[in-house]
ZAGULUM-843421 format. One record per atom (N, C-alpha, C): residue in three letters; x, y, z. Coordinates in steps of 0.001 Angstrom, whole numbers, padded with zeros to 6 digits, always signed. Layout:
<pts>
alaXYZ
...
</pts>
This chain:
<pts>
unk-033844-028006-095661
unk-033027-028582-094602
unk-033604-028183-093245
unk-033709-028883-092602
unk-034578-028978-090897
unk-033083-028544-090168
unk-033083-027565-089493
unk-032075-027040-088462
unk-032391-027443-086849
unk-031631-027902-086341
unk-031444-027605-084668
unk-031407-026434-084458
unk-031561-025293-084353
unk-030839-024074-084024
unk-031162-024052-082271
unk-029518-023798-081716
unk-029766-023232-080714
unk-029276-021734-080135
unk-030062-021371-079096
unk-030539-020059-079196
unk-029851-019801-077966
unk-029204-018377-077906
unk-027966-018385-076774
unk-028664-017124-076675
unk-029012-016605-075705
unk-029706-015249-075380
unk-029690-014865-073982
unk-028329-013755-073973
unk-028544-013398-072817
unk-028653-011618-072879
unk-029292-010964-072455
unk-029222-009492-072654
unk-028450-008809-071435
unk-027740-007792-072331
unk-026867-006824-071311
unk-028173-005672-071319
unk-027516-004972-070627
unk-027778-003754-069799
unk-027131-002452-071209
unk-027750-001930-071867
unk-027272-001102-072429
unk-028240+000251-072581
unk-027628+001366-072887
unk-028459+002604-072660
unk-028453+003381-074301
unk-029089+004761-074452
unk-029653+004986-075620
unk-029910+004441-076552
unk-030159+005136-077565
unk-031138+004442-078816
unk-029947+004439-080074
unk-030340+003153-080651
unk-029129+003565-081932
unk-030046+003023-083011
unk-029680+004367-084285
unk-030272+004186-085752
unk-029930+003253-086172
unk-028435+002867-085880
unk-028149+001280-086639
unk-027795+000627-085582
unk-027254-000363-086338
unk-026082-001776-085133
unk-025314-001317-084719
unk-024940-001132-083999
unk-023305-000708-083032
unk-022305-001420-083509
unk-021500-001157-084029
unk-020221-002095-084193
unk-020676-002879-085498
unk-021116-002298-086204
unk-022249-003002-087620
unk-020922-003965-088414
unk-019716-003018-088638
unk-018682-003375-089312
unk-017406-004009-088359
unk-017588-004454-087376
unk-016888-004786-086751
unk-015217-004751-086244
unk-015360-003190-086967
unk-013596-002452-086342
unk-013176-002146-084973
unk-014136-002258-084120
unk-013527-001904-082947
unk-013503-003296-081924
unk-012584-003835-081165
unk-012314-005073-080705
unk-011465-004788-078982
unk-012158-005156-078313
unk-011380-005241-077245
unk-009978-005793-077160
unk-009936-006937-077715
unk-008282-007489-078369
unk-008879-008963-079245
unk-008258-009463-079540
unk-008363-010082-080891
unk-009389-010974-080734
unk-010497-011376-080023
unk-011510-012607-079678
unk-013211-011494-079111
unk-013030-010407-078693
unk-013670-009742-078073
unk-014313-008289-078761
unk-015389-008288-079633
unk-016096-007899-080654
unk-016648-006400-079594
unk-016112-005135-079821
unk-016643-004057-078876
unk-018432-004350-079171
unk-019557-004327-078310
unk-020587-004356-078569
unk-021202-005637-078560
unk-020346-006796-078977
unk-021656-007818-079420
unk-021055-008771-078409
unk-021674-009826-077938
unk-021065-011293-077083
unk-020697-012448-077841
unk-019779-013146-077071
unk-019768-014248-078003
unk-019775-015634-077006
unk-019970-016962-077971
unk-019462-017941-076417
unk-017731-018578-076392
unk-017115-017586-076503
unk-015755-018142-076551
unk-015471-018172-074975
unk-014913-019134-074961
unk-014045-019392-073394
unk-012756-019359-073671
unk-011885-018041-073146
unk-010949-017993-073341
unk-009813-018800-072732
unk-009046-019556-073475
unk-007679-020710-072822
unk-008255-021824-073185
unk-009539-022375-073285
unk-010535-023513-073287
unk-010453-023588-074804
unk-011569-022424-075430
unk-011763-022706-077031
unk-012312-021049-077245
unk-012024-021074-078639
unk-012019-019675-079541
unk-012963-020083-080670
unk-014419-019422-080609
unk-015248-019819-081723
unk-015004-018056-082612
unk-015231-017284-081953
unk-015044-015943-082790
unk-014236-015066-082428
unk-013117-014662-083627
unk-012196-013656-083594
unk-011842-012603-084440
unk-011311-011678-084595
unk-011520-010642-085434
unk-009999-011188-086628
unk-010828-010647-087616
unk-010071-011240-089051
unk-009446-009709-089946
unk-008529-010215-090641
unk-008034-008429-091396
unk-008666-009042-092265
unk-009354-009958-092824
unk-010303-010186-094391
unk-011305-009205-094383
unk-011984-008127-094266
unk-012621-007410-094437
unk-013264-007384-095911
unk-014485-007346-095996
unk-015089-006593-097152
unk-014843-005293-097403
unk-014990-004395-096193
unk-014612-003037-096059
unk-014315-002654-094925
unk-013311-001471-094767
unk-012456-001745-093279
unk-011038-002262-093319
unk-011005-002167-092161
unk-009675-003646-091492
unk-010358-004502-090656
unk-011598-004876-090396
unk-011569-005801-089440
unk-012765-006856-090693
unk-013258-007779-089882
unk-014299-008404-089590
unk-014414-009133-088977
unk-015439-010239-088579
unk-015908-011411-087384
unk-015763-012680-087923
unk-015174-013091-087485
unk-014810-014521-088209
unk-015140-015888-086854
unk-015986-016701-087684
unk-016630-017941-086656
unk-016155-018701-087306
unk-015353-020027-086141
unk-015358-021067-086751
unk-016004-021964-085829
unk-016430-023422-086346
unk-016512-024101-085587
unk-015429-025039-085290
unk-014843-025106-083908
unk-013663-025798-083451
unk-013939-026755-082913
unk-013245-027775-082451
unk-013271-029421-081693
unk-012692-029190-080496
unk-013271-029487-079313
unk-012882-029414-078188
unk-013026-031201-077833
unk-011903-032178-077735
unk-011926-033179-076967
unk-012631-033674-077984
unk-013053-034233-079068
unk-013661-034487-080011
unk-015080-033673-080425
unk-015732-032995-079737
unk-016605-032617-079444
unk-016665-030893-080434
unk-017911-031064-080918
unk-017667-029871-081977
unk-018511-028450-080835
unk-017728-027260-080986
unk-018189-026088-080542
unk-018487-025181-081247
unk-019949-025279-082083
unk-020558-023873-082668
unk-020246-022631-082350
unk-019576-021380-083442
unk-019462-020300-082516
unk-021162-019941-082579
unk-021172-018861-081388
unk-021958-017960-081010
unk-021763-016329-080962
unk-022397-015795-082012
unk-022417-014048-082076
unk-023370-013286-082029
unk-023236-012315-081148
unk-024919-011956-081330
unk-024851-010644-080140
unk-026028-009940-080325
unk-025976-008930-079488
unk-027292-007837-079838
unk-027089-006807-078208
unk-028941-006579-077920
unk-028592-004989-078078
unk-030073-004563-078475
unk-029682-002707-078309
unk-031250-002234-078585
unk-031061-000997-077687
unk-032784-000886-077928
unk-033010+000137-079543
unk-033993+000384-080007
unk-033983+001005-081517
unk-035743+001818-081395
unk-035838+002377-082200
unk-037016+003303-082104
unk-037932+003218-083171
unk-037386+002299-084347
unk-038349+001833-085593
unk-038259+000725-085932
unk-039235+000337-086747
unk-039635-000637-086888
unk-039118-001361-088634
unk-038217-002187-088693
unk-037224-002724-089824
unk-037673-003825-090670
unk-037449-004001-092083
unk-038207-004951-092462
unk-037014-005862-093091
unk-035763-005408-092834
unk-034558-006692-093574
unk-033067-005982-092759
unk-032325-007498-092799
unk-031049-006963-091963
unk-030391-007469-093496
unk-029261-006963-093885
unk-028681-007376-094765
unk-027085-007032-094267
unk-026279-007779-095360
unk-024532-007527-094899
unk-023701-008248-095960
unk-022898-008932-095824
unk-021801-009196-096002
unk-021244-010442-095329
unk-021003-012145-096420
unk-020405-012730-095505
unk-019400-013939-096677
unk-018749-014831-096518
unk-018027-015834-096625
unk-018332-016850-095953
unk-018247-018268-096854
unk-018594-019375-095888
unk-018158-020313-096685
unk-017241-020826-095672
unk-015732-022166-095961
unk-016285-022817-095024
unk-016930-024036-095703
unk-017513-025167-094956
unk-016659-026596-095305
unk-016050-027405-094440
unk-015422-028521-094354
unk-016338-029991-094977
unk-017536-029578-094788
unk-018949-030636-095029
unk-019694-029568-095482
unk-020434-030285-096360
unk-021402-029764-097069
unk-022724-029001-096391
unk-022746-029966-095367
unk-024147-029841-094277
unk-023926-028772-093610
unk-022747-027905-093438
unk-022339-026833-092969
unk-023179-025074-092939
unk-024135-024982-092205
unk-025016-023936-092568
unk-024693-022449-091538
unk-024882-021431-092314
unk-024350-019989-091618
unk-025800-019268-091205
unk-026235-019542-089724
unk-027754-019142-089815
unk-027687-017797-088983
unk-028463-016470-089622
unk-028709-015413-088647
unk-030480-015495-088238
unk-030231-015119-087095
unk-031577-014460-086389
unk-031681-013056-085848
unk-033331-012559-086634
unk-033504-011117-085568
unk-034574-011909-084735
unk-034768-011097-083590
unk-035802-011133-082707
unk-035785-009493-082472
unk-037328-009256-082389
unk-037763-007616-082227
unk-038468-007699-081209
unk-038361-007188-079913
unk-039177-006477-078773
unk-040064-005636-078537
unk-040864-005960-077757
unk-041624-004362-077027
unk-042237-005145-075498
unk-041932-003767-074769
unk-041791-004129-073552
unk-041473-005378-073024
unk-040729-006282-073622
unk-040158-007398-072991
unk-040582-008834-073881
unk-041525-008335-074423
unk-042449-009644-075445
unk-041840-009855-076495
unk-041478-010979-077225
unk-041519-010743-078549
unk-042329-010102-079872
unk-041978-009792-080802
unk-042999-008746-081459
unk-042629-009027-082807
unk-041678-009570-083002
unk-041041-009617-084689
unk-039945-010845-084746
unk-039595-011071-085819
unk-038503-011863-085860
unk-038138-012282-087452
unk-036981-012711-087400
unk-036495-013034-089164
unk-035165-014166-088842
unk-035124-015015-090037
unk-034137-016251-089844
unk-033587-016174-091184
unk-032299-016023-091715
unk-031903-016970-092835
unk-030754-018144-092796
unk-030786-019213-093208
unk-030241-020270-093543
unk-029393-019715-094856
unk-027850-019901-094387
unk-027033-019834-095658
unk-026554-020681-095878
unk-026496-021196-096655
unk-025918-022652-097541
unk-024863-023355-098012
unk-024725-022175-099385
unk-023818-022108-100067
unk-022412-021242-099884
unk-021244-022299-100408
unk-020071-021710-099510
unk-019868-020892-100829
unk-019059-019535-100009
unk-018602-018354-100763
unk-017338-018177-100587
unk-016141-018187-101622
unk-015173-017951-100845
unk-014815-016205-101148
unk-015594-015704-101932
unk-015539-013941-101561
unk-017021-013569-101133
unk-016771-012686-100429
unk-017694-011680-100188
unk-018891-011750-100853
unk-019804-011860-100026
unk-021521-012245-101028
unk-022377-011674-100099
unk-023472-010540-100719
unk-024401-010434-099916
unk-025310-011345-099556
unk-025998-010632-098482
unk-027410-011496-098049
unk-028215-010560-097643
unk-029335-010916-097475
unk-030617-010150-097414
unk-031674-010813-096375
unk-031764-010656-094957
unk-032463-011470-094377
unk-033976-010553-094121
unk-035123-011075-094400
unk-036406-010147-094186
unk-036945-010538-092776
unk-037404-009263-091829
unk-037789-009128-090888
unk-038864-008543-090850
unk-039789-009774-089655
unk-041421-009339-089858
unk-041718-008862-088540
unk-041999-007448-088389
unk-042138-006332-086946
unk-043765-006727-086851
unk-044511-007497-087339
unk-045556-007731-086666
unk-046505-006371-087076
unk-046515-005560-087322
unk-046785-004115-087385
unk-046828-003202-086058
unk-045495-003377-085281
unk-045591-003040-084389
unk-044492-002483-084161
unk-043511-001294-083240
unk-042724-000687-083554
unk-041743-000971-081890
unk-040926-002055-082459
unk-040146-002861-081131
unk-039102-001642-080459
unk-038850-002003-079217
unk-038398-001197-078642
unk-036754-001628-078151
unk-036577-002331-078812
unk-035221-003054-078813
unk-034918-004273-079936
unk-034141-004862-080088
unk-033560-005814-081172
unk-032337-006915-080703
unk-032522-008349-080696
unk-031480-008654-080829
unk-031163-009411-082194
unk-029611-009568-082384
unk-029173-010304-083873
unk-028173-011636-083083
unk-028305-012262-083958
unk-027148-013176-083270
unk-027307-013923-084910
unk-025691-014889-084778
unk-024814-015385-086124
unk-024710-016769-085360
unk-024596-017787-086101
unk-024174-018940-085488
unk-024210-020023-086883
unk-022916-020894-086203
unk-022841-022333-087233
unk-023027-023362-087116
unk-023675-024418-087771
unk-024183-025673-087180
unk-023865-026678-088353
unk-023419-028214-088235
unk-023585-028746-088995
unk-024907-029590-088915
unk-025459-029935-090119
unk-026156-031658-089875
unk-026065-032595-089742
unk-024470-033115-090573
unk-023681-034231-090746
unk-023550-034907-089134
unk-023801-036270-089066
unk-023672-036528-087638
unk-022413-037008-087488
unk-021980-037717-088514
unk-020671-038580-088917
unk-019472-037392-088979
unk-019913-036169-089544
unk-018857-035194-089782
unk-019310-033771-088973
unk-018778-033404-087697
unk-019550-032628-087278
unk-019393-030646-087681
unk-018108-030776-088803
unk-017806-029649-089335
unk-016642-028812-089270
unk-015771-029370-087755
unk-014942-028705-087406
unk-013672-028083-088284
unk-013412-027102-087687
unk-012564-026045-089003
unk-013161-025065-090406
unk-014470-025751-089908
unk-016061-024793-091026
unk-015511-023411-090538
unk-015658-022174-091229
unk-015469-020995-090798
unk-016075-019870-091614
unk-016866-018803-091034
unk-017565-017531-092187
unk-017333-016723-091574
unk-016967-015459-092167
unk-016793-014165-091922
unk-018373-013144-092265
unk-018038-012790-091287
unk-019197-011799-091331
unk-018609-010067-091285
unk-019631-009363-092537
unk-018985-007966-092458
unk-020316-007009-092462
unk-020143-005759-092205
unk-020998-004901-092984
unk-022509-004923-092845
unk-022886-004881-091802
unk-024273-005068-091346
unk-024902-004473-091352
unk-025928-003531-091841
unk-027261-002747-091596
unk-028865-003242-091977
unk-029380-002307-091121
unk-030672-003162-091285
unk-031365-001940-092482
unk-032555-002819-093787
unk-033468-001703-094688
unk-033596-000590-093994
unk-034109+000345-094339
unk-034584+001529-094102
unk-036119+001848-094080
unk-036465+002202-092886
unk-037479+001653-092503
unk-038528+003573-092923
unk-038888+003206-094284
unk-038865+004489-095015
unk-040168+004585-094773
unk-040676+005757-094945
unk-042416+005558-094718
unk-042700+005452-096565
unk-043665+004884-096614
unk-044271+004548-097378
unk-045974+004691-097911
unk-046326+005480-098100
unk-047661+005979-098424
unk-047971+005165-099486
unk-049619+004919-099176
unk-050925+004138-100603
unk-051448+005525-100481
unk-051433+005483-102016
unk-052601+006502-102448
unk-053442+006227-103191
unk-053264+005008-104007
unk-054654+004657-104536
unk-054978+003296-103893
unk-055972+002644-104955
unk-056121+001149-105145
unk-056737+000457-106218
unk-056475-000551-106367
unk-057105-001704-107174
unk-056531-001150-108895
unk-055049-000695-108453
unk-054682-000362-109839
unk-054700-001872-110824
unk-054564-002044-112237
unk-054899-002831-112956
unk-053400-003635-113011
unk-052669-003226-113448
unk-051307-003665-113472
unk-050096-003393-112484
unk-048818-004338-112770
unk-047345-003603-111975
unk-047206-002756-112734
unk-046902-001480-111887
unk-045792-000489-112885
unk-044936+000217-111703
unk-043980+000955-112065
unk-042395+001393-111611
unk-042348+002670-112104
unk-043011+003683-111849
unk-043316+005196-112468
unk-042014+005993-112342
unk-041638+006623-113382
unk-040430+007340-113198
unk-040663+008268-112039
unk-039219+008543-111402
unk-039329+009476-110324
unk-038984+010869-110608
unk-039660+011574-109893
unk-039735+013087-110250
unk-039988+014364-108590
unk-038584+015172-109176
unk-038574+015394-109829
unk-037035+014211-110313
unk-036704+014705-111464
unk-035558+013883-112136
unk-034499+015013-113332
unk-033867+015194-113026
unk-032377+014995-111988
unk-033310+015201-110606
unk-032685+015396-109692
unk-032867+015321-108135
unk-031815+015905-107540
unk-032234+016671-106329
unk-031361+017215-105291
unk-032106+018106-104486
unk-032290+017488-102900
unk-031584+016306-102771
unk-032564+015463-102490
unk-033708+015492-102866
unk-034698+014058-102638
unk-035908+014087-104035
unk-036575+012885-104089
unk-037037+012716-104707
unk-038093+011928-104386
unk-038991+011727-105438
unk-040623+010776-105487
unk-040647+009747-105872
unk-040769+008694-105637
unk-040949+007390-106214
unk-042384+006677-106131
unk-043188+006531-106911
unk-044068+005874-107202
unk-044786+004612-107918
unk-045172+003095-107303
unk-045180+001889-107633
unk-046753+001557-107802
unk-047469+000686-108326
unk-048684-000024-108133
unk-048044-001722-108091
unk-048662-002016-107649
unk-049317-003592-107254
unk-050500-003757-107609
unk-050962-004753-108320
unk-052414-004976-108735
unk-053042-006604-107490
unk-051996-007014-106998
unk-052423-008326-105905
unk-051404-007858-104928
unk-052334-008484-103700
unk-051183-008417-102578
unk-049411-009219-102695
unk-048802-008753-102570
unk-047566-009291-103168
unk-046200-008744-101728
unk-045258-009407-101672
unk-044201-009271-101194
unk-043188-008520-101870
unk-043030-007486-101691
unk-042914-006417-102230
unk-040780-005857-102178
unk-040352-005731-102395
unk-039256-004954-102515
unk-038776-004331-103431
unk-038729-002850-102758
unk-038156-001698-103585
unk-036616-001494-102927
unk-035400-001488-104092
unk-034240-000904-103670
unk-033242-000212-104633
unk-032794+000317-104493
unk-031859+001883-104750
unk-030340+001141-104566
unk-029586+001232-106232
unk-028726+000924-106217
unk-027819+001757-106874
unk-026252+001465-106554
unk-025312+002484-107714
unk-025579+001752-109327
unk-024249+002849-109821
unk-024290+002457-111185
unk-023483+000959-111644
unk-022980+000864-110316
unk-022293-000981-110520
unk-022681-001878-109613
unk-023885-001388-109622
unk-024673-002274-108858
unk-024818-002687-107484
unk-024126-001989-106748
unk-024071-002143-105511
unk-025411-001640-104588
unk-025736-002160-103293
unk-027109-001889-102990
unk-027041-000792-102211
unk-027652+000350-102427
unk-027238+001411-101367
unk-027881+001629-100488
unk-029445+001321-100552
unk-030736+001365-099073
unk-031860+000656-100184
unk-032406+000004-098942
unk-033524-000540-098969
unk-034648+000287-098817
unk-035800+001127-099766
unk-036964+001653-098997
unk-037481+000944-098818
unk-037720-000216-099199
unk-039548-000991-098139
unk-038812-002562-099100
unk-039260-003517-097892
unk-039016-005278-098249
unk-040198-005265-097112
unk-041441-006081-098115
unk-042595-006476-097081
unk-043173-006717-097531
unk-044742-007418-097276
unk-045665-007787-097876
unk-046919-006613-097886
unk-047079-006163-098976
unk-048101-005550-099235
unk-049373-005722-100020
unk-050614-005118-099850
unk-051650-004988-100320
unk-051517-004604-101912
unk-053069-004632-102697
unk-052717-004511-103796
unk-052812-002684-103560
unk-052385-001818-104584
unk-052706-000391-104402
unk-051625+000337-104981
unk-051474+001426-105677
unk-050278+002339-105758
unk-049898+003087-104235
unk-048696+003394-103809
unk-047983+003487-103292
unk-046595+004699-103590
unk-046476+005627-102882
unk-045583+006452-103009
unk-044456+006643-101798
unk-043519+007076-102028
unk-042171+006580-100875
unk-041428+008281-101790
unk-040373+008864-100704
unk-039682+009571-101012
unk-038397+008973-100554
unk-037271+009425-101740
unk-035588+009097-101636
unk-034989+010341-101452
unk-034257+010183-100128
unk-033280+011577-100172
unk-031749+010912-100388
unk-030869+011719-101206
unk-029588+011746-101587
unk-028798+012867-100406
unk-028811+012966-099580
unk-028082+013469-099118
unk-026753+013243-098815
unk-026512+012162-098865
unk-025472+011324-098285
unk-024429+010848-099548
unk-025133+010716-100655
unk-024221+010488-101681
unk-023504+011794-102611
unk-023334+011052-103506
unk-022561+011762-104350
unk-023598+011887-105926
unk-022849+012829-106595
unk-023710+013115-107598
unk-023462+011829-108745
unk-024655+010841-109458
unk-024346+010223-109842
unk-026221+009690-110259
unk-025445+008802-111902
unk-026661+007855-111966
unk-027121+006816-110928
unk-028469+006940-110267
unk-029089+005414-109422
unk-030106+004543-110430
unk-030227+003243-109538
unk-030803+002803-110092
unk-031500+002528-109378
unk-033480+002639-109065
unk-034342+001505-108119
unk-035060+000965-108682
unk-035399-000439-108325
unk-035554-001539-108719
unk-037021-001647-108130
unk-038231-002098-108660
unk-039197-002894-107806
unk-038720-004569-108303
unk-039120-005215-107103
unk-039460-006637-107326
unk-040022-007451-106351
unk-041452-008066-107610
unk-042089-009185-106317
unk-042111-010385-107426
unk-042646-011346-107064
unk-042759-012495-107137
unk-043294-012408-108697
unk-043941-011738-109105
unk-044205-012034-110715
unk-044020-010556-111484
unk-043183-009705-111027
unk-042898-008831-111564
unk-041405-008001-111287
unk-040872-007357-112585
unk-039682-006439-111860
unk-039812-005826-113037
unk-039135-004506-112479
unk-039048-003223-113178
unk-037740-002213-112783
unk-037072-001059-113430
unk-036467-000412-113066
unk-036626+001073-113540
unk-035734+002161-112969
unk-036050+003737-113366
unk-034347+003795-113409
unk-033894+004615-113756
unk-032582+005838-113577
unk-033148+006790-112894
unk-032585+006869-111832
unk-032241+008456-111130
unk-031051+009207-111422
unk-031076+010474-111548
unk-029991+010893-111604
unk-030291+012407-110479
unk-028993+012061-109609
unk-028258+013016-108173
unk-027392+014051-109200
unk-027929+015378-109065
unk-026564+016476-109122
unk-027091+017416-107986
unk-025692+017967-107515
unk-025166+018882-106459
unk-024414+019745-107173
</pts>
């Protein structure tokens, strides 16, 4: 599907550095239309494209866009917002819903990544398919190999339908963080096959070794999940060379329990058990 997307970009003025998104989960609200941290294009008394919702994935809040009719005339919401960051990210992922009136109804995010004022990176996904619970997404972001010095994200809805322009379409958005922008060491190359080497040591506490080969350059993602499957961090979504490769996982943050990480590229997948005691 060929998109119009239009691009609403205005940057505030904001100071220090943040590890994640500000307002990632969207609980804090100036009052019910006004997202602490991010902008939107609502004109208040005129028209309301984004407001805060108690549907939460997790929380009490989330961001809820619709697209509304002003005078016949359809008004895409607009969400989105700027912050400077100190590494360099290879996927934004989250949490969303999407109740589309027409089919043609699409939920599109954008990153754009900075340095000194230039563009340097960027990532798009097109969502499609309507959800009426909670569904992840996984959008991959390409830093160029370069380590941006700011970030913006922005959310927006568009139809295609010319006859039907969508109005009353609406998605919630929750739960936002971007992969983990893990270092990742090659230590060999031109290994022969995929393989997914158990990690060691194993049990673990509180970090551990993980070690992969690639035998072709491949698009690569490694991720670390619970025992019901839920995704807990991303170490590396990117395109890599052929070569073995080593990455360390720290558990600090969790709880003692079986994990699971996953490799997967395009003609291969594999998995390990970890197991966390404290």
């Amino acid at each position: 599907m060929k998109l119009k997307i239009f691009f609403m970009i205005i940057f505030s003025c904001v100071t220090g550095v943040f590890a994640q998104i500000p307002n990632n989960g969207f609980e804090n609200w100036v009052d019910e239309i006004i997202p602490q941290e991010w902008i939107t294009n609502n004109f208040p008394s005129i028209w309301t494209t984004v407001s805060r919702s108690p549907e939460a994935y997790s929380g009490s809040f989330s961001a809820k866009m619709e697209i509304e009719d002003f005078n016949g005339s359809p008004i895409p919401p607009v969400l989105y917002i700027s912050f400077p960051v100190s590494e360099a990210y290879t996927s934004l992922h989250g949490y969303y819903r999407l109740h589309p009136s027409v089919s043609e109804v699409v939920l599109v995010g954008l990153v754009f990544c900075f340095k000194d004022g230039a563009l340097s990176g960027s990532g798009v996904i097109e969502i499609e398919d309507a959800a009426t619970v909670y569904t992840t997404f996984t959008m991959e972001i390409n830093p160029n190999n370069v380590i941006p010095d700011s970030i913006m994200i922005q959310f927006q809805m568009l139809s295609e339908n010319g006859t039907d322009p969508g109005s009353g379409s609406y998605a919630l958005i929750d739960q936002l963080s971007f992969g983990q922008s893990t270092d990742v060491k090659q230590i060999g190359q031109f290994p022969m096959e995929f393989s997914l080497k158990q990690n060691y040591p194993n049990p673990f506490n509180p970090s551990t070794t993980i070690e992969y080969s690639i035998p072709e350059a491949s698009f690569v993602q490694l991720k670390v999940f619970d025992i019901l499957g839920k995704e807990i961090e991303i170490l590396y979504s990117g395109q890599q060379n052929a070569g073995t490769y080593r990455v360390d996982f720290a558990g600090d943050h969790l709880s003692s329990g079986l994990y699971i990480t996953k490799l997967q590229t395009a003609s291969y997948s594999g998995s390990i058990k970890m197991f966390l005691l404290k």
